[in-house]
matplotlib code that plots the C-alpha trace (Angstrom):
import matplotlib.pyplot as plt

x = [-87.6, -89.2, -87.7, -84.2, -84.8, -86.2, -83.7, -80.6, -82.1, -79.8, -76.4, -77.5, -78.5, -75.0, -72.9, -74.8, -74.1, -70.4, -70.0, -71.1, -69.9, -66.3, -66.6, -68.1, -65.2, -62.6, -64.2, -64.1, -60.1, -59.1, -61.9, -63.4, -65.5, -65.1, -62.5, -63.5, -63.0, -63.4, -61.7, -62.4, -62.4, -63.9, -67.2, -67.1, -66.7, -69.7, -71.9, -71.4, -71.9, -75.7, -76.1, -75.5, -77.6, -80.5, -80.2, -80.1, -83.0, -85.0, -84.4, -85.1, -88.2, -89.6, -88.4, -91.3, -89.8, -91.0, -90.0, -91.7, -94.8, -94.9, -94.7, -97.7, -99.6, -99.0, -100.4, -103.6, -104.3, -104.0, -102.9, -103.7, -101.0, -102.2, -106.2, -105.1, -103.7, -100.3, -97.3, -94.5, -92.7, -95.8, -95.8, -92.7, -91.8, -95.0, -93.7, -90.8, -92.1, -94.8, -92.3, -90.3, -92.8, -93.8, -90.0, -89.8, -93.5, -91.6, -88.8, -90.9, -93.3, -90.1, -88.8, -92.1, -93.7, -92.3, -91.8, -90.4, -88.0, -86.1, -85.5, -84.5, -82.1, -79.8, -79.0, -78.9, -76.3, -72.9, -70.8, -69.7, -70.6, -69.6, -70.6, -71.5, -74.1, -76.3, -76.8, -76.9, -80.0, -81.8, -82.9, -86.5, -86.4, -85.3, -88.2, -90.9, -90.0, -89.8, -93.7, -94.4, -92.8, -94.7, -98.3, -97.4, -96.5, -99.6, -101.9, -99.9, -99.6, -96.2, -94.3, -91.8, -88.8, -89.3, -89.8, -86.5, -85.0, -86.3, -84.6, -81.4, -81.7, -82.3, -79.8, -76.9, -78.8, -78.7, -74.6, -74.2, -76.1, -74.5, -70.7, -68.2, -67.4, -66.8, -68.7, -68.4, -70.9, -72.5, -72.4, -73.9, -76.7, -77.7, -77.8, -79.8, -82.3, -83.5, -81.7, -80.6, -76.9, -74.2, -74.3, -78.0, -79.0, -75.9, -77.7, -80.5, -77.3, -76.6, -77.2, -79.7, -82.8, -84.0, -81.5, -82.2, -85.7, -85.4, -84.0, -85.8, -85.3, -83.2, -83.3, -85.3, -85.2, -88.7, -90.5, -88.8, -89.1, -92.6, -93.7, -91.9, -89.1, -86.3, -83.5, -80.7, -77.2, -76.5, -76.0, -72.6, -71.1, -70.2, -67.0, -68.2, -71.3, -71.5, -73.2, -75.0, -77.2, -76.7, -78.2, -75.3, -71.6, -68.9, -67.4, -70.7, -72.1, -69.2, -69.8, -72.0, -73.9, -74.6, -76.2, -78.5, -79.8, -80.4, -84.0, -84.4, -82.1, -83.8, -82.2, -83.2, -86.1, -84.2, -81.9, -84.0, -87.2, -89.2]
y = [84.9, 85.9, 82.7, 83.5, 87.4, 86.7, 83.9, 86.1, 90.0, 91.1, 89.6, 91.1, 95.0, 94.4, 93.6, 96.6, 98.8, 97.8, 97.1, 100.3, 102.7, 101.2, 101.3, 104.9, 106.2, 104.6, 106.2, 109.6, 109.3, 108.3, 110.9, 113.3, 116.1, 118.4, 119.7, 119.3, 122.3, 120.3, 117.5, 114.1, 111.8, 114.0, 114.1, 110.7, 109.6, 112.0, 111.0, 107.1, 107.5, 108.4, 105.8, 103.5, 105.7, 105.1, 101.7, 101.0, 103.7, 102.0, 98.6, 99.5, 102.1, 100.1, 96.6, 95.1, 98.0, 97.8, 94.3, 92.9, 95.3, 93.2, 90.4, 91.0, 92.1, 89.1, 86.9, 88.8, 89.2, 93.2, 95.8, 95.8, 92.9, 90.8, 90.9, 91.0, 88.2, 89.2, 87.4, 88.5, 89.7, 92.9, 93.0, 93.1, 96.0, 97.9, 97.9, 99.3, 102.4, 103.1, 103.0, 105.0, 107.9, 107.5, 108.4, 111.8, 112.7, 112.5, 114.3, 116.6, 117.2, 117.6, 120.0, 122.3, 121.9, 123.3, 121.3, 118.7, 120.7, 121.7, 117.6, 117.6, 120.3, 118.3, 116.1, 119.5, 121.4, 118.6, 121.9, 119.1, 116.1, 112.9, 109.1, 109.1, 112.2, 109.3, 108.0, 111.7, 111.8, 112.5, 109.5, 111.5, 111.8, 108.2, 107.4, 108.9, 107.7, 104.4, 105.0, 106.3, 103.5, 100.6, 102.2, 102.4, 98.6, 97.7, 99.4, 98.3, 94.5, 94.8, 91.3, 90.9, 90.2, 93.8, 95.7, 93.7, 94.9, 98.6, 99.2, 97.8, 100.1, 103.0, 102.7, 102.0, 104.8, 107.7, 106.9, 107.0, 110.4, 111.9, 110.7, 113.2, 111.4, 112.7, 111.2, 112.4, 114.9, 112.7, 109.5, 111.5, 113.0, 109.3, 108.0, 111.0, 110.5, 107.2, 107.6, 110.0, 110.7, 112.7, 115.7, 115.9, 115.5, 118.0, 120.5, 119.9, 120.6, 123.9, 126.8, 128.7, 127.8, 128.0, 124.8, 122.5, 122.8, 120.7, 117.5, 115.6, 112.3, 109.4, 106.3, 107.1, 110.7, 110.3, 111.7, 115.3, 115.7, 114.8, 116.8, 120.5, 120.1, 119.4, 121.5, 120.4, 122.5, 124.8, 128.9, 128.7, 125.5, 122.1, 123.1, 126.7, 126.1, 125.9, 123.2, 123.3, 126.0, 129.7, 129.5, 126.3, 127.3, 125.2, 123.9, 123.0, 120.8, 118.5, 117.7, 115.0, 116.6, 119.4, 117.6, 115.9, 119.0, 120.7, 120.1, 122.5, 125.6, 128.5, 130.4, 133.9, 133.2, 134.9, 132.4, 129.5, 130.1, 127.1]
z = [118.0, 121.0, 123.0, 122.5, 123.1, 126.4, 127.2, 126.3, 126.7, 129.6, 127.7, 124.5, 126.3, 127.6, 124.9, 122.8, 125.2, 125.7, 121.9, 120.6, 123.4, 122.9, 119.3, 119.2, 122.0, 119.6, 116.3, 118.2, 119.0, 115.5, 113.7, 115.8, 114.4, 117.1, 119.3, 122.7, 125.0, 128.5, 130.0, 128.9, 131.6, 133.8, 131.5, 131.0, 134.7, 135.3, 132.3, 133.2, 136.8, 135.6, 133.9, 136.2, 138.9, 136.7, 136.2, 139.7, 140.2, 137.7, 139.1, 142.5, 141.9, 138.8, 139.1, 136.1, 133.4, 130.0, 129.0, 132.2, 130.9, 127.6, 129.4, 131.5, 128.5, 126.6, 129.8, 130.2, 126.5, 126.9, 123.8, 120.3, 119.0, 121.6, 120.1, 117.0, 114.8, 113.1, 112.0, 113.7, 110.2, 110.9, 114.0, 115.2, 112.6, 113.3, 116.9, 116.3, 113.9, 116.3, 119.6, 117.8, 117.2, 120.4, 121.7, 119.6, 121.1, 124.4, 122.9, 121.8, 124.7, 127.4, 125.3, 125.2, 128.7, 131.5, 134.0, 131.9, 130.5, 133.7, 133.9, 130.5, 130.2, 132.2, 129.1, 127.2, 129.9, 128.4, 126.8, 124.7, 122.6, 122.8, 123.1, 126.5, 126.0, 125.0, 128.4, 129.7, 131.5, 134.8, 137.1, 137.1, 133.2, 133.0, 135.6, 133.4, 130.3, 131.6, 132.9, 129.7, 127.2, 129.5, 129.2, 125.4, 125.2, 127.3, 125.0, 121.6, 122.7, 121.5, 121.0, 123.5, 121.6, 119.5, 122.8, 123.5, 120.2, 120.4, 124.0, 121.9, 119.1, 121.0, 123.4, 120.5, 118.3, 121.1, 121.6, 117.8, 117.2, 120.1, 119.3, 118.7, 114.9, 111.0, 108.4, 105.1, 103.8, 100.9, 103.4, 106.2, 103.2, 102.4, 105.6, 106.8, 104.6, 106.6, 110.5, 112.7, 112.3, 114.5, 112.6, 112.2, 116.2, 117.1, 115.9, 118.4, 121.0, 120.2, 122.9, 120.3, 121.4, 117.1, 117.2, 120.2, 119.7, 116.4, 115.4, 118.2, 116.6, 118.1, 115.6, 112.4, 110.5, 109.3, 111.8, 112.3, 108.5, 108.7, 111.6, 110.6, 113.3, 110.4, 110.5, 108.2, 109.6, 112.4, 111.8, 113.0, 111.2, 113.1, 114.1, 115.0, 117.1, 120.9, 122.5, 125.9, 127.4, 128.0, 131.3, 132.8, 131.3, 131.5, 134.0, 136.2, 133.9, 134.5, 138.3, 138.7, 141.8, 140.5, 137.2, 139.7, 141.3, 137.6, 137.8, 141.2, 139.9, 139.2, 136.1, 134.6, 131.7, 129.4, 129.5, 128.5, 126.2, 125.4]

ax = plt.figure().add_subplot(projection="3d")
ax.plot(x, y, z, "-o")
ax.set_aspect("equal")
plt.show()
């Protein structure tokens, strides 16, 4: 598996990426759960053109990423898969789960220390929700996670092909639990119960601190419910909550300048606890 993963792994990020962004904008026309209160194209135009910022920034400023850090691993016989003999029906699986907890400990730890937080609450200032709020973030929050996921992989051994698969998955899992979509209540209740849907992360969005300090999940819903930072609905209701943050109203959240320089405005503390 790992063969073909390799041989194909830019076509296959790709066609995930287009795949479920186009299917996810098309769900949100036809079924949205929200009315959106800002304009459309303008978001998206500003939300895309970061993504494609950092994924030239991590190209240019770290060129080996985390697949190339697998790689590396695997040739000097570094990590703990790479010492240890497993077929890859364990390992690759065991990958996953533990590069998945790893993920909602970043989550978690940009939310609670400072300095981290004023590069995350870029992703946090969208006065909406949508789609393209899954590839939201800052080229220096992009930077560090990158850092952060390839001294994981070094130290785990993890195959190749399911570092592959996990930067897959979490890319097509962060535009699904961001999108703007209506699932049914008892579907969205099952489906909760294993991953992290739409209505469970928007709660994580909402401009009460008591909200987007939960729910810090991206692909599985195990870990927030084992950890304490569950919360099942917002105060307000779906339809009545506001997203974003106190501190950046609408419509400067929008401009994609001024979402660069979030990290360096200063902001009254009442504004924002953490």
């Amino acid at each position: 598996m790992d063969t073909f993963l390799i041989a194909h792994a830019s076509l296959l990020r790709l066609a995930a990426f287009v795949g479920v962004l186009g299917l996810m904008m098309c769900w949100e026309l036809l079924s949205p759960r929200r009315a959106l209160g800002s304009a459309r194209l303008k978001r998206w135009s500003t939300n895309l053109g970061l993504s494609l910022l950092n994924t030239v920034a991590a190209r240019l400023l770290i060129p080996l990423a985390v697949t190339g850090a697998a790689l590396w691993a695997q040739d000097k016989g570094y990590g703990l898969f790479n010492n240890v003999p497993l077929s890859q029906f364990i390992s690759y699986p065991l990958s996953l789960l533990v590069l998945d907890l790893l993920v909602y400990g970043q989550h978690v730890a940009f939310h609670r220390i400072a300095i981290l937080w004023r590069v995350h609450r870029m992703h946090h200032a969208d006065t909406d929700l949508d789609a393209t709020s899954g590839i939201r973030f800052h080229p220096i929050e992009i930077l560090l996670s990158t850092l952060i996921k390839m001294a994981a992989v070094v130290a785990l051994g993890a195959p190749v092909g399911a570092v592959i698969l996990f930067e897959i998955l979490l890319n097509a899992t962060a535009m699904f639990n961001h999108s703007n979509v209506r699932i049914g209540s008892r579907t969205d209740a099952l489906l909760r119960q294993f991953v992290v849907t739409p209505d469970m992360h928007r709660v994580h969005h909402s401009v009460l601190p008591a909200e987007h300090h939960r729910n810090f999940g991206f692909n599985l819903s195990l870990w927030d419910r084992l950890l304490g930072t569950y919360r099942a609905q917002p105060r307000d209701g779906h339809e009545g909550m506001t997203i974003g943050l106190k501190a950046f109203p609408a419509p400067a959240p929008s401009s994609l300048l001024w979402n660069l320089a979030v990290p360096f405005l200063t902001v009254p503390s009442q504004t924002e606890r953490i």
